[in-house]
RONUBA-180355 format. One record per residue (C-alpha): residue number from 0; residue in three letters; x, y, z. Coordinates in steps of 0.02 Angstrom, whole numbers. Example, Ala and Ser with C-alpha at 12.3 -4.5 7.8 and 13.67 -1.06 7.14 Angstrom:
   i  aa      u      v      w
   0 ALA    615   -225    390
   1 SER    684    -53    357
//
This chain:
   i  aa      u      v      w
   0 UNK   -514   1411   -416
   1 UNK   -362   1482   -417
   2 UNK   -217   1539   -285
   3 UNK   -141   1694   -260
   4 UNK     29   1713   -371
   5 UNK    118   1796   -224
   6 UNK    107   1644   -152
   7 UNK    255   1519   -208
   8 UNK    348   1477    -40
   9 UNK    329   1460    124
  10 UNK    424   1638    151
  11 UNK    253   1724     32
  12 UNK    133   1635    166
  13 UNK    216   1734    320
  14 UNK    168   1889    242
  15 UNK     -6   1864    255
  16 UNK    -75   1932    427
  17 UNK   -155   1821    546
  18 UNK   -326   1893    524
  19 UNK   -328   1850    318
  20 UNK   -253   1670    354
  21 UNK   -427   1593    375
  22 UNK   -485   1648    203
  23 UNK   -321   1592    133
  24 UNK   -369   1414    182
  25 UNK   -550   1438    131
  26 UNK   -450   1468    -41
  27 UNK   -338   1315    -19
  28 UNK   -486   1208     -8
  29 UNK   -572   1261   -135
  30 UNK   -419   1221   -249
  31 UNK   -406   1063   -181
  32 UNK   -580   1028   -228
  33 UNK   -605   1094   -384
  34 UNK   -428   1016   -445
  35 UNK   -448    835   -349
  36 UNK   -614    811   -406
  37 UNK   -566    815   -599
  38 UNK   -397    704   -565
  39 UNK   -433    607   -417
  40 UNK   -332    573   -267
  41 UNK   -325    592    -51
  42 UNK   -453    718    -43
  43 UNK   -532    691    130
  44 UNK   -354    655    199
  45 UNK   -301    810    146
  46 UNK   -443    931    175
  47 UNK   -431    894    363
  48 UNK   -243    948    372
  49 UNK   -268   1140    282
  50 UNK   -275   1226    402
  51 UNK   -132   1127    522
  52 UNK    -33   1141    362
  53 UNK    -34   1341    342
  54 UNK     -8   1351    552
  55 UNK    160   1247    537
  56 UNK    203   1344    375
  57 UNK    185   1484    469
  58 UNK    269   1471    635
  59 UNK    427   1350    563
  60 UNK    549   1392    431
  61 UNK    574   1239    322
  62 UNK    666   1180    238
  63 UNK    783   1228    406
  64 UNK    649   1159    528
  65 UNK    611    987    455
  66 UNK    433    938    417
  67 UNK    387    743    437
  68 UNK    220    695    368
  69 UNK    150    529    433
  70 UNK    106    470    307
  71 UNK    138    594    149
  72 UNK    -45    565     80
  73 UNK   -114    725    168
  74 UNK     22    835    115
  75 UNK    -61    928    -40
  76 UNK    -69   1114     77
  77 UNK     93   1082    122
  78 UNK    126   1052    -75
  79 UNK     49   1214   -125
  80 UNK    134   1324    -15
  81 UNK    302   1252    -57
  82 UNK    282   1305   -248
  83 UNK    174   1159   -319
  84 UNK     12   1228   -357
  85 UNK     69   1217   -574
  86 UNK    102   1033   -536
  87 UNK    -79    971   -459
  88 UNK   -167    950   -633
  89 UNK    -33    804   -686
  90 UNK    -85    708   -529
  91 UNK   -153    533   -565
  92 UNK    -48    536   -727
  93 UNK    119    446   -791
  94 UNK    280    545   -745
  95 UNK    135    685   -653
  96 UNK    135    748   -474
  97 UNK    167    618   -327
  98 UNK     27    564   -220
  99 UNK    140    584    -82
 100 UNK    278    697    -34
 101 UNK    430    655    -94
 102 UNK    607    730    -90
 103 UNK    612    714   -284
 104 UNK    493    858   -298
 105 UNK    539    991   -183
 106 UNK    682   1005    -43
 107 UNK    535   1044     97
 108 UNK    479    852     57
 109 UNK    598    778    192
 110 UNK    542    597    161
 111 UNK    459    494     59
 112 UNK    312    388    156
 113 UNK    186    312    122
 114 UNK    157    183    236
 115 UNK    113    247    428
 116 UNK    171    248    579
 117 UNK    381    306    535
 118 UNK    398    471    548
 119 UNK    418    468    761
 120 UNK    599    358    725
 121 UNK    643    463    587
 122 UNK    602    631    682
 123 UNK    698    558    846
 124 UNK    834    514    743
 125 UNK    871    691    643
 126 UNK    815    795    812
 127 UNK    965    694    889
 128 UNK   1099    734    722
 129 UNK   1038    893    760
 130 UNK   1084    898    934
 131 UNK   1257    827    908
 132 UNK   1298    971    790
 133 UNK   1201   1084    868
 134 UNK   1057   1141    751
 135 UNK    966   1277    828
 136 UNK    798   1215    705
 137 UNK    651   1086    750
 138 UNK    606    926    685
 139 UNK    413    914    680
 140 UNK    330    758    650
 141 UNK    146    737    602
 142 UNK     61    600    642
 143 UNK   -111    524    631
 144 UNK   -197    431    770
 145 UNK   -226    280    680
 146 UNK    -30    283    639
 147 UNK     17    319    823
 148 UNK    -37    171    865
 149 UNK     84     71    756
 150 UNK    210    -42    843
 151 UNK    350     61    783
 152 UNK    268    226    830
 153 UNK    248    166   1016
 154 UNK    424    103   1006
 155 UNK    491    280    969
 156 UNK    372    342   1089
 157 UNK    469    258   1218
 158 UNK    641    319   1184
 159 UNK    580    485   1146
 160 UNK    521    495   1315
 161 UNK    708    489   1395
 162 UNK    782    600   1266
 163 UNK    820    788   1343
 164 UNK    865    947   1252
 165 UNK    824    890   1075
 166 UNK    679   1002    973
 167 UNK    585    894    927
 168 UNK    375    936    918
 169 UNK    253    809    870
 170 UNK     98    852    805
 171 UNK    -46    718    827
 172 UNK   -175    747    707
 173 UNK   -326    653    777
 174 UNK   -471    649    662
 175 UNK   -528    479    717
 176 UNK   -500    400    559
 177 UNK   -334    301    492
 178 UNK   -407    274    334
 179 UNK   -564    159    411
 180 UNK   -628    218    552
 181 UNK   -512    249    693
 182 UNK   -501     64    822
 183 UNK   -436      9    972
 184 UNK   -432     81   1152
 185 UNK   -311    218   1111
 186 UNK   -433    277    994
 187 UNK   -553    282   1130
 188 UNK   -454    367   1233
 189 UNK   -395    517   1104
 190 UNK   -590    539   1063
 191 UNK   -640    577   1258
 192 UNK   -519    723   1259
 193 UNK   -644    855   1172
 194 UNK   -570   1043   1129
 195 UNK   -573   1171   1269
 196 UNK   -596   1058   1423
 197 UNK   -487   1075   1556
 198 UNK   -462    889   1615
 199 UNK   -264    842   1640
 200 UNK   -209    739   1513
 201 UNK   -117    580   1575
 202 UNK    -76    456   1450
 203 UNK     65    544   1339
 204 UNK    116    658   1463
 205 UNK    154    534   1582
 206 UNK    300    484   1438
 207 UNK    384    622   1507
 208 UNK    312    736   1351
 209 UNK    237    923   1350
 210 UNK     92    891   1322
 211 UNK    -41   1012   1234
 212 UNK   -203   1003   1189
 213 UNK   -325    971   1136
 214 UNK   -316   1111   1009
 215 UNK   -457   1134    834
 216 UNK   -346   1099    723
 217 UNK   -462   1202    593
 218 UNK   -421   1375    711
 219 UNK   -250   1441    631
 220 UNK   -221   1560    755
 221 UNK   -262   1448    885
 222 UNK   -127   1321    828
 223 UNK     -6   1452    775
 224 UNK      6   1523    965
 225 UNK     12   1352   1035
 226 UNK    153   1306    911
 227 UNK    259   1447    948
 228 UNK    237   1396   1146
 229 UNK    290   1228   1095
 230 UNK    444   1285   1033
 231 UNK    482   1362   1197
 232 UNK    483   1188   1302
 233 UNK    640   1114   1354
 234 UNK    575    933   1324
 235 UNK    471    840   1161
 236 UNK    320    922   1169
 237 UNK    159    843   1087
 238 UNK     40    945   1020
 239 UNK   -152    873   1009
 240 UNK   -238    914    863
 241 UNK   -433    897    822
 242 UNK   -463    888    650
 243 UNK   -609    842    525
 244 UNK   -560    708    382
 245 UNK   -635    803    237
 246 UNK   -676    960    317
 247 UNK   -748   1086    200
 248 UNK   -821    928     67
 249 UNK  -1004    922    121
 250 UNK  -1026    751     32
 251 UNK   -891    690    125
 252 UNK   -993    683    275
 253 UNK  -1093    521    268
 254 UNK   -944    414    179
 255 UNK   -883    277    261
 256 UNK   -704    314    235
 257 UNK   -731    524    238
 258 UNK   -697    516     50
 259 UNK   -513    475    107
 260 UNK   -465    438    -78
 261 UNK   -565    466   -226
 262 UNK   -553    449   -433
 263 UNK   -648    605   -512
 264 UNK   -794    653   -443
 265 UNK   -942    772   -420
 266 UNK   -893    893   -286
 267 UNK  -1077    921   -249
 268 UNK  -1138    725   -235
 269 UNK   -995    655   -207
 270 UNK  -1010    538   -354
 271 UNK   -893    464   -483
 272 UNK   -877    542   -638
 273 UNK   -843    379   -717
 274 UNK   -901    195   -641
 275 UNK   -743    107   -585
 276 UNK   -738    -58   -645
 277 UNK   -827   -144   -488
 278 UNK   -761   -325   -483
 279 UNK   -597   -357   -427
 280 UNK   -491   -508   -387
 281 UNK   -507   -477   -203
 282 UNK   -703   -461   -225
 283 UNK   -691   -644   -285
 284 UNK   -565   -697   -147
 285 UNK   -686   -638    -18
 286 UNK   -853   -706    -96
 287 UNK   -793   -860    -63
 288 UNK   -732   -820    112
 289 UNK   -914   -784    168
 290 UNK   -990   -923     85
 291 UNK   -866  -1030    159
 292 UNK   -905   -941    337
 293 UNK  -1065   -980    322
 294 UNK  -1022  -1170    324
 295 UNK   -894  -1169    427
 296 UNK   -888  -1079    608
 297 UNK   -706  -1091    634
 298 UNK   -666   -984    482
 299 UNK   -595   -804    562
 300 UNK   -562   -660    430
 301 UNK   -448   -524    475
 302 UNK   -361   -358    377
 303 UNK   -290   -221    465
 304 UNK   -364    -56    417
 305 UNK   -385    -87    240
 306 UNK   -548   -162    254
 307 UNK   -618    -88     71
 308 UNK   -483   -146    -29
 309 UNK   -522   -339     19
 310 UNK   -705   -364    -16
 311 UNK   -724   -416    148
 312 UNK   -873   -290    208
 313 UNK  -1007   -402    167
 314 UNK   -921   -541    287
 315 UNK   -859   -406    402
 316 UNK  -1066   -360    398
 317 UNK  -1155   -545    417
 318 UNK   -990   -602    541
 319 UNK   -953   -486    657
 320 UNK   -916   -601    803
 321 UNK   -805   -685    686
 322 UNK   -712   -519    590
 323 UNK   -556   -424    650
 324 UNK   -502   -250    604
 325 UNK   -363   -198    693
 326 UNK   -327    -33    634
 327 UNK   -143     -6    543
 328 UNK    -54   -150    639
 329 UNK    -14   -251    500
 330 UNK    116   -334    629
 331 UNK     -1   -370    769
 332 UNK   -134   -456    636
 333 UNK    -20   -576    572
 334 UNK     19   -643    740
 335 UNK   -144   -647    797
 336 UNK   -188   -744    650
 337 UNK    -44   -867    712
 338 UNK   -156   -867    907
 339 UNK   -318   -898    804
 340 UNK   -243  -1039    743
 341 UNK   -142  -1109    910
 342 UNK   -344  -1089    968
 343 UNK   -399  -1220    844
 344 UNK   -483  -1081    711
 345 UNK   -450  -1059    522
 346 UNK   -379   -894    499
 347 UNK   -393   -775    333
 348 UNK   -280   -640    350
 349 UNK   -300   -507    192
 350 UNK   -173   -363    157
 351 UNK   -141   -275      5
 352 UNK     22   -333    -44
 353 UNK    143   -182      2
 354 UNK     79   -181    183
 355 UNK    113   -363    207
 356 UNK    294   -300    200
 357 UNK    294   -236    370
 358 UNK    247   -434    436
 359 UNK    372   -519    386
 360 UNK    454   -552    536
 361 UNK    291   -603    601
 362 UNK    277   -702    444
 363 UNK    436   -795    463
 364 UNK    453   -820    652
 365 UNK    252   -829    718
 366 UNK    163   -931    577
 367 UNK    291  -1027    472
 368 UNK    399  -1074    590
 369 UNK    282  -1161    685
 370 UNK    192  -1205    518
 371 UNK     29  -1153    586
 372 UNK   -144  -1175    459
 373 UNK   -148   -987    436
 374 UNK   -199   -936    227
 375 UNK   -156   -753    191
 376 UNK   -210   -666     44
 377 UNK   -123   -536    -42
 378 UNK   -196   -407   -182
 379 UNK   -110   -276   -285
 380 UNK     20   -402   -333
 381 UNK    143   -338   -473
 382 UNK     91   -147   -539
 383 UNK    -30    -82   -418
 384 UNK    -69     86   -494
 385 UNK    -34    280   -470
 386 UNK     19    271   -278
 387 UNK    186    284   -224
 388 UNK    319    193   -304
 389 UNK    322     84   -132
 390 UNK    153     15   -165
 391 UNK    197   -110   -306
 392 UNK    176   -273   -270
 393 UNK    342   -340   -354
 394 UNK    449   -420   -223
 395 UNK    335   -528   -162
 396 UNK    399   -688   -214
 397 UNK    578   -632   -209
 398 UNK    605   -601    -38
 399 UNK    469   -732     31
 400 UNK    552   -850    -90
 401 UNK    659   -921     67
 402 UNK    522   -943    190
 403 UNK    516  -1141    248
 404 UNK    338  -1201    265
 405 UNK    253  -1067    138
 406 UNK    153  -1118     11
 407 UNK    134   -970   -144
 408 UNK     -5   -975   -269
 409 UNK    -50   -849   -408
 410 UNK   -209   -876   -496
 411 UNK   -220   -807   -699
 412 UNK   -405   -794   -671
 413 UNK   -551   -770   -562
 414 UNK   -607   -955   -598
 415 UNK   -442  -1017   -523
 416 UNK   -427   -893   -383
 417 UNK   -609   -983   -326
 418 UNK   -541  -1138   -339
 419 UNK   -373  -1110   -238
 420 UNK   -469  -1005    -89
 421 UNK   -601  -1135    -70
 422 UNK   -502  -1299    -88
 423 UNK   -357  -1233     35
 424 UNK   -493  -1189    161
 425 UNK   -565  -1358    158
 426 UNK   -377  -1442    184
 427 UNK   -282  -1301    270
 428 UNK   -132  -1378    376
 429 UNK     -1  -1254    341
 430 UNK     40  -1082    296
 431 UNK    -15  -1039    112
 432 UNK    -34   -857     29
 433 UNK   -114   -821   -133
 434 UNK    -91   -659   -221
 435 UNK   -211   -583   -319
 436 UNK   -159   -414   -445
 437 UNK   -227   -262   -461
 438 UNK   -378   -216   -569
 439 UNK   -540   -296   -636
 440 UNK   -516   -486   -625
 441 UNK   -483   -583   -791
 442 UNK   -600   -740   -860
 443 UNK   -501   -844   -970
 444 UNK   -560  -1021   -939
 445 UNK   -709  -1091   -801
 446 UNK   -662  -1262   -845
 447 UNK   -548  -1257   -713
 448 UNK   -700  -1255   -567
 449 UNK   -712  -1444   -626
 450 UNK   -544  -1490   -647
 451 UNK   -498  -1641   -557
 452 UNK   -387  -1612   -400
 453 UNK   -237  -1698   -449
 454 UNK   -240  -1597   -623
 455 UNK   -264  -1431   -520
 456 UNK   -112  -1453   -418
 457 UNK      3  -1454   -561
 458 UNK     61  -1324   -690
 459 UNK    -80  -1290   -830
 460 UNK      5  -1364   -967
 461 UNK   -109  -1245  -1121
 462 UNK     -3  -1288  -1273
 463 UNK    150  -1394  -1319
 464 UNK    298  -1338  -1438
 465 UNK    473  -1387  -1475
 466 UNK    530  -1206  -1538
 467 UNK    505  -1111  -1374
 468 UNK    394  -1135  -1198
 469 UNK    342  -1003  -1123
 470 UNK    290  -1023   -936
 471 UNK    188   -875   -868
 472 UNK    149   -828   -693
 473 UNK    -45   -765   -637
 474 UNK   -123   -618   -732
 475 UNK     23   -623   -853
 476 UNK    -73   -756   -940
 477 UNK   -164   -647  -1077
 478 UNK    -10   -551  -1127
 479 UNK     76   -739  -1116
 480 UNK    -62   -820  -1231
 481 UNK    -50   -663  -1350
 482 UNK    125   -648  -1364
 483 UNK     76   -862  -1411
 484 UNK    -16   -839  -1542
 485 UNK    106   -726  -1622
 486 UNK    243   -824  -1624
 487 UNK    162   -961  -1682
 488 UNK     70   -838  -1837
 489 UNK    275   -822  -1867
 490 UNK    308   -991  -1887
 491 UNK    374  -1040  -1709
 492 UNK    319  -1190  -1604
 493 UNK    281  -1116  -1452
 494 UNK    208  -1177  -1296
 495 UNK    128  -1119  -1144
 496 UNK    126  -1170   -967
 497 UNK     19  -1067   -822
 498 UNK    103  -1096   -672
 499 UNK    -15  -1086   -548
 500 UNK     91  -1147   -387
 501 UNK    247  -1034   -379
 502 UNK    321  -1098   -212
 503 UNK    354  -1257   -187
 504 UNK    374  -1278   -387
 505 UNK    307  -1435   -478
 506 UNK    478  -1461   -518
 507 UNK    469  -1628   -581
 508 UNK    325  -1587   -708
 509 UNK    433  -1435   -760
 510 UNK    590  -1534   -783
 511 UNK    499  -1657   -893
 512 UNK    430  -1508  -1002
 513 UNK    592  -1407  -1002
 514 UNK    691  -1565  -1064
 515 UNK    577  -1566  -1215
 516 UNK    595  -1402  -1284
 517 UNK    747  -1282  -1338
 518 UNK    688  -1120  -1276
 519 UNK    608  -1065  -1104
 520 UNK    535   -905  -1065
 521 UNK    468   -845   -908
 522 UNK    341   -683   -887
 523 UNK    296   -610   -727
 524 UNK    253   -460   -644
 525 UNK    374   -434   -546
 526 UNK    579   -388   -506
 527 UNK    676   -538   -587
 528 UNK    825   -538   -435
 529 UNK    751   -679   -339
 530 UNK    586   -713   -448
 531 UNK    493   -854   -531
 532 UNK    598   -841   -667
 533 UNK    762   -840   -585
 534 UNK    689  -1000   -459
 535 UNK    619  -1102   -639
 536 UNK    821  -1058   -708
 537 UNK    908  -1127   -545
 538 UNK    797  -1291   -570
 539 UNK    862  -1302   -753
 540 UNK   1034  -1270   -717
 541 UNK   1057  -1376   -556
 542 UNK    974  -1533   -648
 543 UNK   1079  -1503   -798
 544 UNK    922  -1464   -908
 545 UNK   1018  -1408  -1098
 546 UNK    883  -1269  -1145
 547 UNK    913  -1080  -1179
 548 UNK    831   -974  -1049
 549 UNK    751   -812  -1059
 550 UNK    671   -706   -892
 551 UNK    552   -569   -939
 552 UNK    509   -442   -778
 553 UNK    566   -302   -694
 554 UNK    744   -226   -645
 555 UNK    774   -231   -463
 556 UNK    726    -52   -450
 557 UNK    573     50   -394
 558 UNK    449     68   -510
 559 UNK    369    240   -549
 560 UNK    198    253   -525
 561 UNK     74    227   -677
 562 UNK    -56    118   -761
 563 UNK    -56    -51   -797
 564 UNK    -55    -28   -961
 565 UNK     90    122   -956
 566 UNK    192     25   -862
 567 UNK    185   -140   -965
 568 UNK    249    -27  -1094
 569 UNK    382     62  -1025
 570 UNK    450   -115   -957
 571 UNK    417   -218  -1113
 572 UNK    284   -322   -998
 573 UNK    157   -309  -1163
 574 UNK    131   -408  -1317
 575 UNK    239   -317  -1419
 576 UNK    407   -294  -1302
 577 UNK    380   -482  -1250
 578 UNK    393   -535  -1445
 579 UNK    534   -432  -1430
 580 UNK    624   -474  -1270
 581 UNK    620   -637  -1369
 582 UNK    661   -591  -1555
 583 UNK    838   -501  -1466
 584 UNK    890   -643  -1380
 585 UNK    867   -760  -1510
 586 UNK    896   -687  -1675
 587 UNK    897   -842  -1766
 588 UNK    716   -861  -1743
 589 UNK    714   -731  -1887
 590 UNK    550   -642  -1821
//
């Protein structure tokens, strides 16, 4: 499927006339389809915003008028028409097309998000700069209703409603979906307005907005006349957009998520082209969670809106009087973890790691100060794949390094993760998090199921050496153990540590080893300012341990996107640029 070649900007789509704009989408979507489904990526999100996307394309001039996608995952149309059509076969590759929008790639990307529920502050704020130098262009925000619904969303919502003479238009797409299915009672209330009834709307317009809607957001000339009314209002005006996640992608029907994101598939079945490996950490995190519920009728489970990436449907299934999904509030479901646990429950709160961001507060000043028995489990720890360079899980431990009352663990296999999930549930008086990485899960060693519990809660002391010592945090442990084994082919006594409880450290058992050795090493996934590595070198130096010291991790930067395996590379993470991490700073090792 291919696009027409007149068609490079958003100038080449106003030359089409209204009455050929239809099969220009029909077009679109077919491209998306035919190119997604050999790549992967947001396919449902973005077949549901084709149409929406050629209607703004058409009625605003952007780059003047800014464009704010909320979140940047459905902005592939919006992609295409700006010039990127060439770029859409490098998606879901190293250094290949974003996921998102993003500034780096064209001057009509405004922002780079990809987390929800931002682009209302961002929009107030430009529509305001605007003001003050008097622009005469818009600032149109897109929004989802699972994102509108965000705390910070609402809080925009708020001022925006006593702002005058600023053009600003906000665009709700409602499909009914975040990325699970849409929740709460503003979700009810957005799915009784239907298309083409006449009943006054009263919620958002009584926020002092101009209200309009709702409008199908899969008619273009439909939306195109209401936009251009829009942008005759003297106040915000909202305009209420029906959409259909995965419109056009008949398979996308009867999936649970409306094929929201997908690797390769069949665009007729729906079905992978390749089997994804189907065991995960998370999967083993949250079989023991439900057999654990099953026992035990104070155990709650919550994770806001990213329900399949925790393993947690089976339990969501069998518990439902006992399972929360609160829809993108990643806020909200910290805190109400904290009230589960003021109410005498044993809260499980599960987030993929770069959403657990946006509770820290909540974190800090709900559950740890008050040192409530609340365990949280983070996965995508360290790399966490081709999505946006925010996704990484790889300041995790830095900036919850400071936290008072938080307990950190990082398993370096399945067999361990078991054993820290089940024996914190049984004994949980405090806050704890364990994070789990990104990928199939590893099996190194099942001894550890029987390990007494007074050897578990120490550092796994594998192998002892006077040369070097290297101490590895979580999955790290296979590239540690290799990196081990050649050392030691070259002659060097090396030893290994897996460190198992990150925060608060076994310092005294890793004083006692560091004294012994002349060499330490750390590995870990993650940005060295404020890591393991840096906490393990503070220990050393404020007990006077005499040792050289070597951190192996990231620069405090953002990582690209990528694979595991690219990005262990590019950031000497892998066997070979850990032997040689260590062969530079120690040349007289002779390796």
């Amino acid at each position: 499927m291919t696009l027409p070649k007149s068609i490079s900007n958003p100038a080449d789509l106003k030359q089409i006339s209204l009455n050929e704009l239809a099969a220009f989408a029909d077009r679109v979507r077919g491209f998306l389809i035919d190119t997604i489904s050999k790549t992967g990526g947001h396919i449902g999100a973005n077949l549901g915003t084709v149409d929406l996307s050629i209607a703004l394309h058409y009625v605003f001039d952007s780059p003047r008028d800014k464009i704010i996608w909320d979140t940047g995952h459905q902005g592939y149309t919006h992609k295409l028409i700006t010039g990127r059509a060439d770029l859409f076969p490098t998606l879901n590759t190293y250094g290949g097309m974003n996921r998102f929008v993003t500034p780096k790639e064209s001057e009509h990307d405004i922002i780079e998000a990809s987390h929800a529920g931002t682009s209302l502050s961002i929009a107030l704020g430009m529509a305001l700069s605007m003001k003050i130098n008097k622009s005469p262009h818009h600032v149109i925000a897109v929004i989802g209703d699972g994102a509108i619904c965000e705390g910070m969303a609402l809080e925009a919502l708020n001022h925006i409603g006593v702002e005058e003479d600023i053009k600003l238009i906000i665009i709700l797409n409602d499909n009914g979906y975040a990325i699970s299915p849409g929740f709460g009672a503003i979700h009810d209330y957005l799915q009784k307005r239907v298309v083409g009834t006449d009943k006054e709307e009263t919620f958002l317009s009584s926020m002092n907005l101009d209200y309009f809607g709702p409008v199908n957001g899969h008619n273009i000339e439909q939306m195109i006349n209401v936009m251009e009314e829009a942008k005759k209002s003297n106040r915000v005006t909202l305009i209420h957009v029906k959409t259909k996640k995965g419109y056009g992608l008949p398979c996308s029907k009867d999936h649970p998520n409306k094929m929201h994101f997908s690797f390769p598939f069949d665009p007729e079945t729906g079905t992978l082209k390749q089997q994804q490996a189907t065991t995960g950490y998370q999967d083993i995190a949250a079989s023991v969670i439900k057999r654990e519920m099953e026992e035990d009728e104070k155990i709650v489970a919550i994770t806001p809106s990213t329900l399949y990436a925790t393993g947690l449907q089976p339990a969501f299934k069998q518990f439902p009087d006992r399972c929360f999904d609160p829809g993108m509030e990643e806020q909200h479901a910290m805190t109400m973890a904290a009230g589960f646990a003021l109410g005498g429950m044993k809260p499980v709160i599960f987030y993929q790691a770069t959403f657990m961001q946006r509770a820290f507060d909540q974190l800090v000043h709900d559950v740890c100060f008050m040192n409530l028995p609340v365990m949280i489990l983070t996965v995508r720890c360290g790399f966490a794949g081709y999505d946006n360079a925010t996704h990484h899980g790889i300041y995790d431990f830095a900036y919850m390094r400071a936290v008072p009352n938080l307990r950190i663990l990082y398993p370096k296999d399945r067999y361990e993760l078991e054993r820290m999930v089940y024996d914190n549930l049984h004994r949980l008086n405090g806050p704890i998090l364990i994070e789990m990485p990104y990928g199939p899960v590893d099996e190194f060693d099942n001894e550890v199921l029987l390990e007494s519990e007074d050897s578990f809660n120490q550092a796994q002391e594998i192998f002892t050496g006077e040369d070097l010592m290297i101490i590895v945090v979580g999955h790290k442990y296979g590239v540690a153990y290799a990196a081990l084994e050649e050392l030691r082919r070259r002659g060097i006594d090396t030893g290994l540590v897996n460190l198992r409880y990150l925060k608060p450290l076994p310092e005294k058992q890793l004083l006692a080893l560091m004294k012994q050795v002349k060499r330490v090493v750390t590995i870990e996934e993650a940005v060295l300012d404020g890591g393991v590595g840096s906490a393990i070198a503070t220990l050393a130096a404020d007990y006077g341990v005499k040792c050289g010291f070597l951190r192996i991790g990231l620069p405090c930067k953002f990582v690209e996107p990528g694979s595991n395996n690219e990005l262990c590379t590019a950031y000497g993470l892998d066997i070979n640029g850990v032997v040689e991490k260590i062969k530079s700073k120690w040349p007289e090792l002779n390796l």
